[in-house]
C-alpha positions as CSV (number, residue, x, y, z in Angstrom):
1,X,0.0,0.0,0.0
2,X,1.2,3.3,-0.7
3,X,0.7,5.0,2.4
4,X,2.8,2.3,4.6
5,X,6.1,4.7,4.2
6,X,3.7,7.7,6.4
7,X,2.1,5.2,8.5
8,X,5.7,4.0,9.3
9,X,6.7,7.4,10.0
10,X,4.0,7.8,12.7
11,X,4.4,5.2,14.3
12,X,7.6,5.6,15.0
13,X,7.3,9.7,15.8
14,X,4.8,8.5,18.5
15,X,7.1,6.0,19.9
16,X,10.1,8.6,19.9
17,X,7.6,10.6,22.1
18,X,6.9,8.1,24.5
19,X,10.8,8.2,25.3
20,X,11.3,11.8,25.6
21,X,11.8,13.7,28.6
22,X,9.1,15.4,30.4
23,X,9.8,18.7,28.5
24,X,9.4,17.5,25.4
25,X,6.1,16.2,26.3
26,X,2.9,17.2,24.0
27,X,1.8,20.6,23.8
28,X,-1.3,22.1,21.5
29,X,0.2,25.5,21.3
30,X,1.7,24.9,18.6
31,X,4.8,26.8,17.8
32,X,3.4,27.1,14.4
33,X,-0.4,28.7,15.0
34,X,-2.9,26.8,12.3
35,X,-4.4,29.2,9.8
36,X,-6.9,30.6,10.3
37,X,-9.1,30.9,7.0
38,X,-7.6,27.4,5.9
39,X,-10.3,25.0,6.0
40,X,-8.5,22.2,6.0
41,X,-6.5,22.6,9.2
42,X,-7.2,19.8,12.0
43,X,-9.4,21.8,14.2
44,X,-12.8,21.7,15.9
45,X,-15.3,23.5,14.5
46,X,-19.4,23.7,14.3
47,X,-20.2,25.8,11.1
48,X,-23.5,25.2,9.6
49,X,-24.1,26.6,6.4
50,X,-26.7,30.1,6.3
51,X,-27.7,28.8,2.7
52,X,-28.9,25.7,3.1
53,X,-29.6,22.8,4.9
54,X,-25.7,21.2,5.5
55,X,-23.6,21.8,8.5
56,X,-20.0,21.1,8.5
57,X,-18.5,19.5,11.6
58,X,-14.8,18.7,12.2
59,X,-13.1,17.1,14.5
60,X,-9.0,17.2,15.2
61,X,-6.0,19.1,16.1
62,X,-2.1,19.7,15.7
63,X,0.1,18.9,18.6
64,X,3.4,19.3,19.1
65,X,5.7,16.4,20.0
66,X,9.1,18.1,20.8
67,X,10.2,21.2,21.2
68,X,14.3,22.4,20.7
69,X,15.4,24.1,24.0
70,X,15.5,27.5,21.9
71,X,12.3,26.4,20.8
72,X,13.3,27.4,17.2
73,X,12.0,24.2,15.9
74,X,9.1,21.7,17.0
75,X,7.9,18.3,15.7
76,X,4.1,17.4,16.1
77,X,1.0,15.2,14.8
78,X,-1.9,16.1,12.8
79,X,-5.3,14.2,13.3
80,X,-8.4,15.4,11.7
81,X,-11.5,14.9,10.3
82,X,-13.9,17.4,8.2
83,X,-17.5,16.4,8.2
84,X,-20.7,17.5,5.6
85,X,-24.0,16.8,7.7
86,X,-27.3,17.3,6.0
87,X,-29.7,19.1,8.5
88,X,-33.5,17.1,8.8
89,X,-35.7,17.6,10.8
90,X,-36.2,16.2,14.7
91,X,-32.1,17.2,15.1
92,X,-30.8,14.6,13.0
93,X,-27.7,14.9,11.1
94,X,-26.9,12.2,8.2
95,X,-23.6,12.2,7.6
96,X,-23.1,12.9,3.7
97,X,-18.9,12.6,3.4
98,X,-16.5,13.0,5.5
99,X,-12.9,13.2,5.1
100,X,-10.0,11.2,7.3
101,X,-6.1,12.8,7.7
102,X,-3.6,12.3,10.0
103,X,0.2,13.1,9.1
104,X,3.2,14.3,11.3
105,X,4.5,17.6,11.0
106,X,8.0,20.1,11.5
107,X,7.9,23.6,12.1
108,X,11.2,26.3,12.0
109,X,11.3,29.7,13.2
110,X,13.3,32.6,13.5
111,X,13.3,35.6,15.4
112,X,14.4,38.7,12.2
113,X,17.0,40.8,13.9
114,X,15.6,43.7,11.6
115,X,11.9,43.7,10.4
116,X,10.9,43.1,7.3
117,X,7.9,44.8,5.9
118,X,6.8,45.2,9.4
119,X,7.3,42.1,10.3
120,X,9.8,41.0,13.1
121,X,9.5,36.5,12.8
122,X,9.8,34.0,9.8
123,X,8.7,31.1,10.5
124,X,7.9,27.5,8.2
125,X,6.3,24.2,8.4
126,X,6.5,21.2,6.4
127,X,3.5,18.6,6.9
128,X,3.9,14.7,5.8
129,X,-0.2,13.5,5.6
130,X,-2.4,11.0,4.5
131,X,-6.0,11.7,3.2
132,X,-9.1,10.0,2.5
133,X,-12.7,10.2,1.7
134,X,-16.0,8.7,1.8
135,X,-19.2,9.3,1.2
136,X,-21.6,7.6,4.1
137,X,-25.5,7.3,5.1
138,X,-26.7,11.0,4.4
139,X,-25.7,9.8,0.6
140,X,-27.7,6.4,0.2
141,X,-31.2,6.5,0.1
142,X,-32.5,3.4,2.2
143,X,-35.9,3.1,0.1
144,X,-34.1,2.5,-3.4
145,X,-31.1,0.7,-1.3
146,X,-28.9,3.0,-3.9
147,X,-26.5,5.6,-3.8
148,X,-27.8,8.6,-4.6
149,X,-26.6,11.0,-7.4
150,X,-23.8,8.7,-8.7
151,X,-23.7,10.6,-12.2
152,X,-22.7,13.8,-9.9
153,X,-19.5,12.3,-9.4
154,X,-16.1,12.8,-10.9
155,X,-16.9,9.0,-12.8
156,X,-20.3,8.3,-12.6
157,X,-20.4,5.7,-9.8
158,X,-20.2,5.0,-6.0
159,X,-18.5,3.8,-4.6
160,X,-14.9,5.1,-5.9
161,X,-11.4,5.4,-4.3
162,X,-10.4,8.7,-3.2
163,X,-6.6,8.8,-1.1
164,X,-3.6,10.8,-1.1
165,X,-0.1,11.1,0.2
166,X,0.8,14.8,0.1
167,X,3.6,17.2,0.9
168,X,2.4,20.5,2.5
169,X,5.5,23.5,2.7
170,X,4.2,26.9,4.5
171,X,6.2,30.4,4.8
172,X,4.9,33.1,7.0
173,X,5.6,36.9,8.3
174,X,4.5,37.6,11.2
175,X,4.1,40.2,14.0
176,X,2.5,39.7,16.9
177,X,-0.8,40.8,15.6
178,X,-0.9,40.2,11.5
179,X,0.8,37.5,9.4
180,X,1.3,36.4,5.6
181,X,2.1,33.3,3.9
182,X,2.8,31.1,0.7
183,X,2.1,27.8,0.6
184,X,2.8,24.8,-2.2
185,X,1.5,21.7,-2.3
186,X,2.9,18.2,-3.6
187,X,0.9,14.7,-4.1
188,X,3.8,12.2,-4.5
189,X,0.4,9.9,-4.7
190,X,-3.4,10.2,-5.4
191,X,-6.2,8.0,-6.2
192,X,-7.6,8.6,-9.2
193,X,-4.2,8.9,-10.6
194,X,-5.6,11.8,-13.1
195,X,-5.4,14.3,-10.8
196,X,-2.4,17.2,-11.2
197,X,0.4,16.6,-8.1
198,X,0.4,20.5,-7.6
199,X,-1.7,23.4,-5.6
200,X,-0.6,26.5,-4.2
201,X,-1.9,28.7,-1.5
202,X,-1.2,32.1,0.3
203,X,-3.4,33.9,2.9
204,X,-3.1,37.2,5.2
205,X,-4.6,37.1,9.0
206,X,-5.1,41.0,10.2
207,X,-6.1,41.9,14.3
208,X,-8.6,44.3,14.6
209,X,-10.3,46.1,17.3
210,X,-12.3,44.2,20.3
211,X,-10.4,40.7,19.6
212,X,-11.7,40.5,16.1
213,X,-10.0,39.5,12.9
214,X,-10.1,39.3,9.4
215,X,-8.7,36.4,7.4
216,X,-8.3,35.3,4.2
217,X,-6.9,32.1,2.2
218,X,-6.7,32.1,-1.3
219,X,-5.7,28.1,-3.1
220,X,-5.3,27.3,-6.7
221,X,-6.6,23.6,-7.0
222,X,-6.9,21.5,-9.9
223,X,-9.8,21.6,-11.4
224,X,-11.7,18.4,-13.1
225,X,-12.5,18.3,-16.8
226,X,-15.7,16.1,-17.1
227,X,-14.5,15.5,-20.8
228,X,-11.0,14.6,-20.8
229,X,-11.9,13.0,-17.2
230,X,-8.7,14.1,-15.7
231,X,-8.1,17.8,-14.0
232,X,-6.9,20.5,-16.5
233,X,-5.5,23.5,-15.1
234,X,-6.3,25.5,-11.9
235,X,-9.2,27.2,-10.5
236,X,-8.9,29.7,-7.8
237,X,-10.6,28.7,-4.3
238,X,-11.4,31.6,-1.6
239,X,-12.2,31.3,1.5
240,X,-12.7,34.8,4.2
241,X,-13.3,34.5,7.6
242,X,-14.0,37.6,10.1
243,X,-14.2,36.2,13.5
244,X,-14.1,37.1,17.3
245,X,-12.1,35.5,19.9
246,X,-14.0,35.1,23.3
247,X,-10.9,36.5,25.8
248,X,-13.2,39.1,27.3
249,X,-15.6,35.9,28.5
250,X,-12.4,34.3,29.4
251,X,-12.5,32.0,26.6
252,X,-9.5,33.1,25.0
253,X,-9.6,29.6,22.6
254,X,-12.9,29.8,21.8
255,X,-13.8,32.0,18.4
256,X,-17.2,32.8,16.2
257,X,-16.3,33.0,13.0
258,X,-18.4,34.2,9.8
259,X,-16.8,32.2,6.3
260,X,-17.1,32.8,3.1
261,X,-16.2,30.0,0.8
262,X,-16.1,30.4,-3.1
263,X,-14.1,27.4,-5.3
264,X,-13.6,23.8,-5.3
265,X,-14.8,21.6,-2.7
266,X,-12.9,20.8,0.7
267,X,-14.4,17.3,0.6
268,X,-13.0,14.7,-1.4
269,X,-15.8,13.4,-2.7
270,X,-16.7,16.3,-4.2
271,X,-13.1,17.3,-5.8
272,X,-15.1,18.2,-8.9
273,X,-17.4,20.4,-7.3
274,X,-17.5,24.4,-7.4
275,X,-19.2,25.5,-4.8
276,X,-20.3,28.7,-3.1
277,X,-21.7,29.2,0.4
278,X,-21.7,31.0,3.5
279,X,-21.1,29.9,7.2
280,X,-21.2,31.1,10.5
281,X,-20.1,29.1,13.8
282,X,-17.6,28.1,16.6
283,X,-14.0,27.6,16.4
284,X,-12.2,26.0,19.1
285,X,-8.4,26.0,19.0
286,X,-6.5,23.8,21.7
């Protein structure tokens, strides 16, 4: 199997962490902070969607493993999983895909002994991951005992494979109230196989007034010709988040946050998709 080589490389971070000392124990402030506007950082989140009837709920989080004594670089975990629930009525939630990752991660940073554009830290992190997708009971309808919408799909039937081995390189600026990055993207390998191994990203987060924010992250994704069944060129994914952080209640972790998503799906399942939609929720970073 192709992702034995990352599996292997869990395994054995976790055991390296079961042998180091105390300090080096696991911490969720990571020295790398996730991004904000990125939905697909390991986080926990309740965002249902204002424009119709789907709510998205994920589940994960980043931790770091070890720390150097300078604490210049770390080495951490990434578990997560990013949910599409269809909203019925008596407060069920089928379950229409979700999506599975878990990966190990290594951050760098470095203090700049003379700003640069305002900024006084670079910093960088370099994720190893696994994904994979399914769709699940919100997506079969129990009367036909079929799938439902199978000629939606990239090929036209359900069940298909969807998995990927990626890796994820991320450059930041930062102060200690706004930062901007670059990101890039490589799938050394991706089922379907007719997928493009490349995707790039950058994003800006801003601090405003009264604990608020304003975030954007802005990907170019393959995108999927239906014709040549295979993805031909890039198509340009936003997603913009203003939010406000809870410290006033003395939940400094805790965050509403209003998105704004415009592009190609998050969800495997739907790698075909463009879709458009607005959110609004609670964030909770560990």
């Amino acid at each position: 199997m192709h992702n034995k080589p990352l599996a292997l490389a869990c395994s054995l971070l976790l055991l390296l962490a079961s042998s180091l000392p105390a300090q080096a124990a696991i911490r969720l402030d990571n020295m790398f902070s996730p991004l904000l506007a990125d939905p697909m950082e390991p986080r926990i989140a309740v965002m249902p969607w204002l424009d119709e009837n789907y709510l998205q709920l994920d589940i994960g989080a980043s931790a770091d493993l070890y720390r150097n004594d300078s604490e210049t670089i770390a080495v951490g975990i990434d578990f997560g999983t990013w949910s599409l629930l269809q909203r019925s009525d008596n407060f069920k939630f089928p379950v229409d895909t979700i999506d599975y990752l878990f990966g190990i991660n290594m951050t760098y940073r470095n203090p700049l002994d003379e700003p640069l554009l305002g900024f006084d830290e670079f910093s960088t992190r370099i994720r190893l991951s696994h994904i994979s997708a399914h769709f699940e009971d919100g997506h079969y309808d129990e009367d036909t005992d079929e799938w439902m919408n199978p000629e939606a799909t990239p090929f036209g039937t359900i069940p298909f494979t969807y998995s990927r081995e990626f890796i994820n390189l991320v450059a930041a600026l930062s102060n200690d109230r706004h930062r901007v990055y670059l990101g890039y993207q490589f799938l050394w390998h991706t089922i379907p196989d007719e997928i493009s191994r490349h995707a790039f990203q950058a994003g800006v987060e801003l601090s405003t007034p009264g604990n608020t924010y304003l975030a954007a992250d802005f990907k170019l994704l393959p995108e999927w010709n239906q014709d040549k069944q295979e993805t031909d060129g890039f198509h340009g994914t936003w997603n913009l988040q203003a939010g406000w952080r809870l410290t006033t209640l003395g939940l400094g972790n805790v965050r509403v946050a209003c998105n704004y998503f415009n592009g190609m799906s998050r969800h495997g399942m739907y790698f075909n998709h463009d879709e458009e939609y607005t959110t609004l929720g609670v964030i909770v970073d560990l």
